[in-house]
Jmol script that loads the backbone (N, CA, C; Angstrom):
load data "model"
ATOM      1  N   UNK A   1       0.834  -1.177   0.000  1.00  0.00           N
ATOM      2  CA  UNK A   1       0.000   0.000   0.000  1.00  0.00           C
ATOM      3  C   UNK A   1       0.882   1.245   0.000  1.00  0.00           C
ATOM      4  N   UNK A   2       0.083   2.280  -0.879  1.00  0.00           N
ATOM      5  CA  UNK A   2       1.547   3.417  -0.940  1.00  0.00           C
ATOM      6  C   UNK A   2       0.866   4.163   0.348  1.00  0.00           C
ATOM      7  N   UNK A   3       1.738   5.301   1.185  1.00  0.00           N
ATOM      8  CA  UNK A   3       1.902   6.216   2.023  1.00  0.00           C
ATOM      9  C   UNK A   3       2.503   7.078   1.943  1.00  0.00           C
ATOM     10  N   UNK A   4       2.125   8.175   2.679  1.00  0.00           N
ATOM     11  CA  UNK A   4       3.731   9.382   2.353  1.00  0.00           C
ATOM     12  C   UNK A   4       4.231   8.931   3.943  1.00  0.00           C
ATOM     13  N   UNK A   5       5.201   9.330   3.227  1.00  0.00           N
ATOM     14  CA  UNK A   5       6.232   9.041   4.257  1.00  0.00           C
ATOM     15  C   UNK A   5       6.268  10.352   5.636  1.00  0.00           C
ATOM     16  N   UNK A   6       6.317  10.100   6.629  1.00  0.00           N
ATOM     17  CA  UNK A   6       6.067  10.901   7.547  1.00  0.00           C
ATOM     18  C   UNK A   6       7.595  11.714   7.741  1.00  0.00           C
ATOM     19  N   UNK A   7       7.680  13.188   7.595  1.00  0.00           N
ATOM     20  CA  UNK A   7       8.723  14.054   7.830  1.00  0.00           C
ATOM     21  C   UNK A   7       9.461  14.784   9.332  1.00  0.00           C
ATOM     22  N   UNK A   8      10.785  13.439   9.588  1.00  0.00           N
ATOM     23  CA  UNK A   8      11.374  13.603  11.170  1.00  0.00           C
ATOM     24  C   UNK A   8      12.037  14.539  11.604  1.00  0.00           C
ATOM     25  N   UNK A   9      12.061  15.388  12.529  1.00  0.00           N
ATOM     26  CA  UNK A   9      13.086  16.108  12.711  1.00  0.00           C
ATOM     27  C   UNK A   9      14.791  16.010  12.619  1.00  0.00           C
ATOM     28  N   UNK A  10      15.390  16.596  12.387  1.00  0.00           N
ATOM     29  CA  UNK A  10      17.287  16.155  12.749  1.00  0.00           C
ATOM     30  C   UNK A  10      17.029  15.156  14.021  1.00  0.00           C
ATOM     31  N   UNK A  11      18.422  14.707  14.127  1.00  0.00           N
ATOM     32  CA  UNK A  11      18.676  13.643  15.321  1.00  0.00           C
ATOM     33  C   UNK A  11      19.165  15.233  16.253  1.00  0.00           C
ATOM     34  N   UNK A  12      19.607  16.104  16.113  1.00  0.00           N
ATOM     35  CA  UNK A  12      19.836  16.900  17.042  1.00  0.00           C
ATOM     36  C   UNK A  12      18.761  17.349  17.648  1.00  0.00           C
ATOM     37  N   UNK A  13      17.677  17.372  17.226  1.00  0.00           N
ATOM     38  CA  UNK A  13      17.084  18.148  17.562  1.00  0.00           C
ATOM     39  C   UNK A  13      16.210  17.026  18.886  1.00  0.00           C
ATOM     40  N   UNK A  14      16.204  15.574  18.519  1.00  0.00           N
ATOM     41  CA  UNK A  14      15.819  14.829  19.759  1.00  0.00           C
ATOM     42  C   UNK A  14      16.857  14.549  20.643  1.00  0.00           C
ATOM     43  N   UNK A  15      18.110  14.754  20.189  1.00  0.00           N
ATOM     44  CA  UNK A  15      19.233  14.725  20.967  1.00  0.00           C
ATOM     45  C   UNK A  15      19.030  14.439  22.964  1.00  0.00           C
ATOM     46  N   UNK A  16      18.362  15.422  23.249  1.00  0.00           N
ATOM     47  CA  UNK A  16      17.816  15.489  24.599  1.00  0.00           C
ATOM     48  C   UNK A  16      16.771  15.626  25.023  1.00  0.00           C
ATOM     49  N   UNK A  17      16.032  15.750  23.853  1.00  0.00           N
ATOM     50  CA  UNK A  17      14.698  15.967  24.173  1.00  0.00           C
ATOM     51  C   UNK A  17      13.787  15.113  23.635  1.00  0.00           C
ATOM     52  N   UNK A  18      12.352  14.864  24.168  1.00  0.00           N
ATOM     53  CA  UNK A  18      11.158  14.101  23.726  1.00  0.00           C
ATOM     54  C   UNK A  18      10.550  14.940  22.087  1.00  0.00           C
ATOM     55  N   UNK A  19      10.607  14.331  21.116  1.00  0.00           N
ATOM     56  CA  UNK A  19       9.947  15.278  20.248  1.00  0.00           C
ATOM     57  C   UNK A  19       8.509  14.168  19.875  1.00  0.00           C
ATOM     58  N   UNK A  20       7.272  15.123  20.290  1.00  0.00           N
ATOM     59  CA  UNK A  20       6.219  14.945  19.554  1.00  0.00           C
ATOM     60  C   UNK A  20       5.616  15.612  18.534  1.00  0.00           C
ATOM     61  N   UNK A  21       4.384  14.859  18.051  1.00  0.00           N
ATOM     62  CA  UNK A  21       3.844  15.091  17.251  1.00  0.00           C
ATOM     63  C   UNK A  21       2.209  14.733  16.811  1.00  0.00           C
ATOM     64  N   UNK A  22       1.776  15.509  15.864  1.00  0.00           N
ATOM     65  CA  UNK A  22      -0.131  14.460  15.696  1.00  0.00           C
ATOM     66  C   UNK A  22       0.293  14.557  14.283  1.00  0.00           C
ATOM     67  N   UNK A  23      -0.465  13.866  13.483  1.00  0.00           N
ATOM     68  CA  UNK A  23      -0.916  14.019  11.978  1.00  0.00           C
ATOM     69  C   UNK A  23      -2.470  13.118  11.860  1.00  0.00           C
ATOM     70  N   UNK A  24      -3.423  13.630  11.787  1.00  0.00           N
ATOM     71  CA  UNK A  24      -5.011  12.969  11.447  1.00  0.00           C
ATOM     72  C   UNK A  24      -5.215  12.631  13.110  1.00  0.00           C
ATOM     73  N   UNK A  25      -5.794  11.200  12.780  1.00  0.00           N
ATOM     74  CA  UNK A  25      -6.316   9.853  14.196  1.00  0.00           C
ATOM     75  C   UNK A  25      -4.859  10.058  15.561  1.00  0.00           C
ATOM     76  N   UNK A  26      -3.582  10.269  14.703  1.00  0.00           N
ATOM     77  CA  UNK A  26      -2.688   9.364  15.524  1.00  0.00           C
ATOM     78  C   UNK A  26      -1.679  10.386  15.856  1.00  0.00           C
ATOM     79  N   UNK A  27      -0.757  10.147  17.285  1.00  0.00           N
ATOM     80  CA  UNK A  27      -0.141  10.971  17.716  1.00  0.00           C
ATOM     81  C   UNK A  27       1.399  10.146  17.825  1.00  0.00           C
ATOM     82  N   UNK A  28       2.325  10.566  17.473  1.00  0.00           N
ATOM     83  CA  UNK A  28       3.681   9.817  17.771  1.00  0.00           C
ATOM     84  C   UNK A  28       4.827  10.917  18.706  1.00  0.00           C
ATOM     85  N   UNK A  29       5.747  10.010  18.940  1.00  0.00           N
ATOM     86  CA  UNK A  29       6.819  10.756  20.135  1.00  0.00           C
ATOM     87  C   UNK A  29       8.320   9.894  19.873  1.00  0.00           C
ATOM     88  N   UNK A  30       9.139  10.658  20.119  1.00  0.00           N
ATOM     89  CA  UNK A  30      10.674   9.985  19.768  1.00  0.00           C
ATOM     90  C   UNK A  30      11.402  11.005  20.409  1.00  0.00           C
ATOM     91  N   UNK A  31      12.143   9.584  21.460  1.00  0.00           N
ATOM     92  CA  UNK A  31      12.755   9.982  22.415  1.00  0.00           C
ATOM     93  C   UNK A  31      14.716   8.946  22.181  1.00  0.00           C
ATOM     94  N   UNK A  32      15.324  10.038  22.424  1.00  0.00           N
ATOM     95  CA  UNK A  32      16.592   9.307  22.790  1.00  0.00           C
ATOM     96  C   UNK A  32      17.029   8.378  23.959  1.00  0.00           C
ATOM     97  N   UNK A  33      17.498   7.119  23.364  1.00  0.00           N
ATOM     98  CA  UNK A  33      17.935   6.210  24.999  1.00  0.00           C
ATOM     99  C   UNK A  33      19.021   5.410  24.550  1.00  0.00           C
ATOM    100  N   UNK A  34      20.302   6.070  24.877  1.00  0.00           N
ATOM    101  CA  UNK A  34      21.668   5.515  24.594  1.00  0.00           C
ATOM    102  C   UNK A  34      21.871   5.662  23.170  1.00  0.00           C
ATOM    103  N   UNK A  35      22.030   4.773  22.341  1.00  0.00           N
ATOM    104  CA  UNK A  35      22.426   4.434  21.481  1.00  0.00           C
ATOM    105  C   UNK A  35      20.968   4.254  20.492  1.00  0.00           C
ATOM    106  N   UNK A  36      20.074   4.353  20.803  1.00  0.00           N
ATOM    107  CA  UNK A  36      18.954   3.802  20.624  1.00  0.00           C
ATOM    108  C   UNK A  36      17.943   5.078  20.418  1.00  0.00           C
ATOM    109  N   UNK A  37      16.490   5.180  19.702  1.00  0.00           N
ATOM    110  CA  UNK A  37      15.992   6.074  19.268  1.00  0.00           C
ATOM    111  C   UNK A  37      14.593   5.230  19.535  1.00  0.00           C
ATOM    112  N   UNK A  38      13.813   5.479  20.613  1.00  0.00           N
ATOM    113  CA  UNK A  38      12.551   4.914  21.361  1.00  0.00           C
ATOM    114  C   UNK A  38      11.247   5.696  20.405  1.00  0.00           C
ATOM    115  N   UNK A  39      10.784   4.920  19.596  1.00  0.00           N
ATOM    116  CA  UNK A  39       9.310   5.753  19.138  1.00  0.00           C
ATOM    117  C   UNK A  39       8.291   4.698  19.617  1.00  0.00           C
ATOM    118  N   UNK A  40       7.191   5.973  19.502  1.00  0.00           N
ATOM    119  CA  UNK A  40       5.796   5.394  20.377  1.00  0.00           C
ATOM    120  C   UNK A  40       4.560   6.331  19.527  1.00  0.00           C
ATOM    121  N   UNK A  41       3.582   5.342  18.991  1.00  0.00           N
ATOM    122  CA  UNK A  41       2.116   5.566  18.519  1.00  0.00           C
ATOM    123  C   UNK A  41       1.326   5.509  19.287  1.00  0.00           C
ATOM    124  N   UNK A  42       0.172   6.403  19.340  1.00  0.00           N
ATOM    125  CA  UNK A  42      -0.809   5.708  19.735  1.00  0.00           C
ATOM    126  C   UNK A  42      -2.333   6.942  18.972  1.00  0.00           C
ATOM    127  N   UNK A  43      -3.375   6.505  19.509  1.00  0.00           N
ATOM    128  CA  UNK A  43      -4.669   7.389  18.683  1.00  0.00           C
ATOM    129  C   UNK A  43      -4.442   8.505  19.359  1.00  0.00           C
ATOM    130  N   UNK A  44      -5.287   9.587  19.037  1.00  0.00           N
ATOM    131  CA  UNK A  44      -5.828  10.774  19.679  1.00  0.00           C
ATOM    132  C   UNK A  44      -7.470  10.400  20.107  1.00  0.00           C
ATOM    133  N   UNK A  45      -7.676  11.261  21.456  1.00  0.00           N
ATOM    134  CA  UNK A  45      -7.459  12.147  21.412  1.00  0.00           C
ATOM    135  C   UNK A  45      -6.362  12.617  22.836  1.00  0.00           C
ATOM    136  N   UNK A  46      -5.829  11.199  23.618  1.00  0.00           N
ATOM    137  CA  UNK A  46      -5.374  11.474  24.729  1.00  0.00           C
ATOM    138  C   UNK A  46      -3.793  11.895  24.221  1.00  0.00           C
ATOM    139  N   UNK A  47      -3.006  11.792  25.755  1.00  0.00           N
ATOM    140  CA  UNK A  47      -1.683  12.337  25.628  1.00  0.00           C
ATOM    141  C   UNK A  47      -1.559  10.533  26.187  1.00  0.00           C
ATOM    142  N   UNK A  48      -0.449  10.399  25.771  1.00  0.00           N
ATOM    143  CA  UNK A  48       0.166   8.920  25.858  1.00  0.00           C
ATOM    144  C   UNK A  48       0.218   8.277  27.373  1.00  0.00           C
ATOM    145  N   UNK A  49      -0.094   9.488  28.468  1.00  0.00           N
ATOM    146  CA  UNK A  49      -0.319   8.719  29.896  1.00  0.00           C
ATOM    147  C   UNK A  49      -1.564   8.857  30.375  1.00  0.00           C
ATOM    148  N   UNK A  50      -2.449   8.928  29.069  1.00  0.00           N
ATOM    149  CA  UNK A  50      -4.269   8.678  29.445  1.00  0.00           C
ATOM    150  C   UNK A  50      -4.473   7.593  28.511  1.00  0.00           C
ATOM    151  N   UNK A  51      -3.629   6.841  27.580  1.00  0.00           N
ATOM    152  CA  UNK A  51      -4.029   6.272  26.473  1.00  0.00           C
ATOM    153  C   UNK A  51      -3.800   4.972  27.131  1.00  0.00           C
ATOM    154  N   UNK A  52      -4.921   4.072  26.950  1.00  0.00           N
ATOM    155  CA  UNK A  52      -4.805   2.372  27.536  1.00  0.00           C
ATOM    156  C   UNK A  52      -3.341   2.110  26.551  1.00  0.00           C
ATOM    157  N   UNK A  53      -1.994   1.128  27.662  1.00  0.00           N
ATOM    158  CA  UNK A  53      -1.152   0.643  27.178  1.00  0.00           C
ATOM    159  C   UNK A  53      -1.228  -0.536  26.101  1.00  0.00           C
ATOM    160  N   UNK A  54      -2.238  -0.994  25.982  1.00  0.00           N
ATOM    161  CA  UNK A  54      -2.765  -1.625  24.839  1.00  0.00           C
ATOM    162  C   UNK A  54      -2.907  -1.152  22.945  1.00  0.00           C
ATOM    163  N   UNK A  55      -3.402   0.075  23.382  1.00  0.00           N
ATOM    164  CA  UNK A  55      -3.167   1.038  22.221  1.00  0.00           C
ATOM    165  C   UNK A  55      -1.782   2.065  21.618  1.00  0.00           C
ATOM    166  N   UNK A  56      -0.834   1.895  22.498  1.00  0.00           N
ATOM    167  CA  UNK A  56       0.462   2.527  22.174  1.00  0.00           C
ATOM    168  C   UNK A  56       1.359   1.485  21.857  1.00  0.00           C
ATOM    169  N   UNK A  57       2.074   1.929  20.195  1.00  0.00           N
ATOM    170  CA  UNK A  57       2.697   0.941  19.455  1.00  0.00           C
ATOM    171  C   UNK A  57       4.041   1.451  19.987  1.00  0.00           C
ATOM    172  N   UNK A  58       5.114   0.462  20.291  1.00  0.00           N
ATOM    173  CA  UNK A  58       6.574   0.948  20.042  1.00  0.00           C
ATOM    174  C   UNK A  58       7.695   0.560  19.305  1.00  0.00           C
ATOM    175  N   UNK A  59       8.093   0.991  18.836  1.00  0.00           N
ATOM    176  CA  UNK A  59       9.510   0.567  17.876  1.00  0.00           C
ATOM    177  C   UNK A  59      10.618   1.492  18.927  1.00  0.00           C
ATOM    178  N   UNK A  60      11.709   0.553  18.465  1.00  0.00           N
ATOM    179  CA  UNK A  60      12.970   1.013  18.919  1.00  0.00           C
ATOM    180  C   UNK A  60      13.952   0.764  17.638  1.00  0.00           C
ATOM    181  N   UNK A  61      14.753   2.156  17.205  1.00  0.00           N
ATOM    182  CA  UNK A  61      15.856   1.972  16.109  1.00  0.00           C
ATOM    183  C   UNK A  61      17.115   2.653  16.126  1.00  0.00           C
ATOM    184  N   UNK A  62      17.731   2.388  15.492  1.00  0.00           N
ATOM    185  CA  UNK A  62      19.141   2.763  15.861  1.00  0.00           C
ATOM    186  C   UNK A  62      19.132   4.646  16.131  1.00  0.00           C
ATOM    187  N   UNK A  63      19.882   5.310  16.609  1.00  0.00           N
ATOM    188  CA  UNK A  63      19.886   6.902  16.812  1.00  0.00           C
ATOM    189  C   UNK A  63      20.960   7.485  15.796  1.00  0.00           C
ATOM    190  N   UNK A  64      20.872   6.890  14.714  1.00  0.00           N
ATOM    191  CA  UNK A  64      21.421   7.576  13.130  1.00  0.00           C
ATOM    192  C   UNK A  64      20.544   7.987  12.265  1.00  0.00           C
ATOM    193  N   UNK A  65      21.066   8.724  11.101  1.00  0.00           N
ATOM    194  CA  UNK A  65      20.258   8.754  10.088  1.00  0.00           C
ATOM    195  C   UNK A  65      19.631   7.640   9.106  1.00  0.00           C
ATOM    196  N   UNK A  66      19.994   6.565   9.379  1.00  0.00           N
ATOM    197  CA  UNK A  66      19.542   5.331   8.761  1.00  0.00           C
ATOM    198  C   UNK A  66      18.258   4.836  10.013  1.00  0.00           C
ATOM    199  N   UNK A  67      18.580   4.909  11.098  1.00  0.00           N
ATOM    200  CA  UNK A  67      17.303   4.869  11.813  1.00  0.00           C
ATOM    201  C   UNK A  67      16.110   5.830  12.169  1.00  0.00           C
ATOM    202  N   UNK A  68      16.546   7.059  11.413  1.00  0.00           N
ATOM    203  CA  UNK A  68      15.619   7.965  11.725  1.00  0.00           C
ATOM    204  C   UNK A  68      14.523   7.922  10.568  1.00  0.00           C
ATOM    205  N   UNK A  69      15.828   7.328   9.281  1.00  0.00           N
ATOM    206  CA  UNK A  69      14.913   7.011   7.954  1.00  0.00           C
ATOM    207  C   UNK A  69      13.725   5.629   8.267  1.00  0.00           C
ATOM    208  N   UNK A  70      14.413   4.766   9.056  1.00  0.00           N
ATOM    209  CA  UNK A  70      13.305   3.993   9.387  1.00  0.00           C
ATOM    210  C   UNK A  70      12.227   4.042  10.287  1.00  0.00           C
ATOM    211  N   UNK A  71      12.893   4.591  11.141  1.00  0.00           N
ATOM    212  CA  UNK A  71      11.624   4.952  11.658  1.00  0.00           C
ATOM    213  C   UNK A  71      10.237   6.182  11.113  1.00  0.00           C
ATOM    214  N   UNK A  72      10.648   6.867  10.292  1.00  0.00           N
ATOM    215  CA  UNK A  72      10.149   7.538   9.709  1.00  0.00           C
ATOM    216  C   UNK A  72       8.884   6.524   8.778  1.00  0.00           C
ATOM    217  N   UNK A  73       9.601   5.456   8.276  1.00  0.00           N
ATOM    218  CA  UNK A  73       8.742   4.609   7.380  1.00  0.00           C
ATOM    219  C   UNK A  73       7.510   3.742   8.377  1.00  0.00           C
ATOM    220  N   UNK A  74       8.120   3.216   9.508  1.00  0.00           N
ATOM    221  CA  UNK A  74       7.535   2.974  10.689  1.00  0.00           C
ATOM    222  C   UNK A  74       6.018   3.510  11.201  1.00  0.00           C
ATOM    223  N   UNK A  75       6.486   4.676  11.316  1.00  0.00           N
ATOM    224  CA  UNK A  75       5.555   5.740  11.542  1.00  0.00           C
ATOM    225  C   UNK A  75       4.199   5.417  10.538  1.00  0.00           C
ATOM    226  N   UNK A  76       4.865   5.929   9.363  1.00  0.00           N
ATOM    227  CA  UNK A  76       3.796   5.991   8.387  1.00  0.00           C
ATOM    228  C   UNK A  76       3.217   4.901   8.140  1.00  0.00           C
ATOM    229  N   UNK A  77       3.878   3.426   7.922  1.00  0.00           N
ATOM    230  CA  UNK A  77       3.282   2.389   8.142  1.00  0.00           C
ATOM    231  C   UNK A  77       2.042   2.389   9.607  1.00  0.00           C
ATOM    232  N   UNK A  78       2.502   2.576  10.547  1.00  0.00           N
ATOM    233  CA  UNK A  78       1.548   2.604  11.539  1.00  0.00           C
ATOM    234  C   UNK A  78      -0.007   3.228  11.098  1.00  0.00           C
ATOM    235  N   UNK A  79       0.421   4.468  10.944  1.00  0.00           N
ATOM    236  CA  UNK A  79      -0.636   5.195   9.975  1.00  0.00           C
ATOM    237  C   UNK A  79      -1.767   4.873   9.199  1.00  0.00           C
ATOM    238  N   UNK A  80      -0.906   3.878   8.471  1.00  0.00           N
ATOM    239  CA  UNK A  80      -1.758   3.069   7.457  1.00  0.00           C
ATOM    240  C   UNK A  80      -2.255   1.964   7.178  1.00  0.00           C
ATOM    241  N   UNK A  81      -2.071   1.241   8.852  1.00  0.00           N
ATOM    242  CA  UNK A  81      -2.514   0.219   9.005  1.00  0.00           C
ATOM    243  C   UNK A  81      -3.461   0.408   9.830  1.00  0.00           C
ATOM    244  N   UNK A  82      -3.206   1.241  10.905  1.00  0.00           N
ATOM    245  CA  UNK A  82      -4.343   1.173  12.046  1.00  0.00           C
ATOM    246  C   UNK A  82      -5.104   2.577  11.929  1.00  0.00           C
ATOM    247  N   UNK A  83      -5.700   2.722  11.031  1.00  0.00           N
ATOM    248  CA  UNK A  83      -6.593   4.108  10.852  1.00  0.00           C
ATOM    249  C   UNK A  83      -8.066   3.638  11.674  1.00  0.00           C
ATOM    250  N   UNK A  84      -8.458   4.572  12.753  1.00  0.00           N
ATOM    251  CA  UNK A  84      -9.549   4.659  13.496  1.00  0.00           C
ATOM    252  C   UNK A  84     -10.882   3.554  13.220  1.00  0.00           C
TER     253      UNK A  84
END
end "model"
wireframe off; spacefill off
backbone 0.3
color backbone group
């Protein structure tokens, strides 16, 4: 199935910080942990510590630009599988 591909910030810019986001149904977040680049889905309309842990997807990928590209695809896959 085609998708657009969802557009990530620099790795600097999650460097230290949580970066979120919404686009439509779904809300995502990407956070740095070591070596590692923690993303998390879930619906709207809550914030991710009202949302049943049942409904929040996570991937974990490398904290390069080859993992930011995947996770980027990640994302959008999510998107386009679990629409409301």
């Amino acid at each position: 199935m085609e998708f657009e591909k969802f557009e990530l910030p620099q790795l600097g810019l999650i460097e230290c910080n949580t970066y979120g986001m919404s686009r439509g149904w779904m809300r995502y977040s990407m956070q740095r942990s070591g070596g590692s680049m923690v993303v998390k889905v879930w619906p709207q309309p809550f914030c991710i510590e009202k949302t049943p842990e049942a409904q929040v997807h996570i991937a974990t990928f490398p904290f390069d630009e080859k993992g930011r590209e995947q996770a980027a695809e990640w994302i959008s896959q999510e998107y386009t599988l679990f629409p409301p």
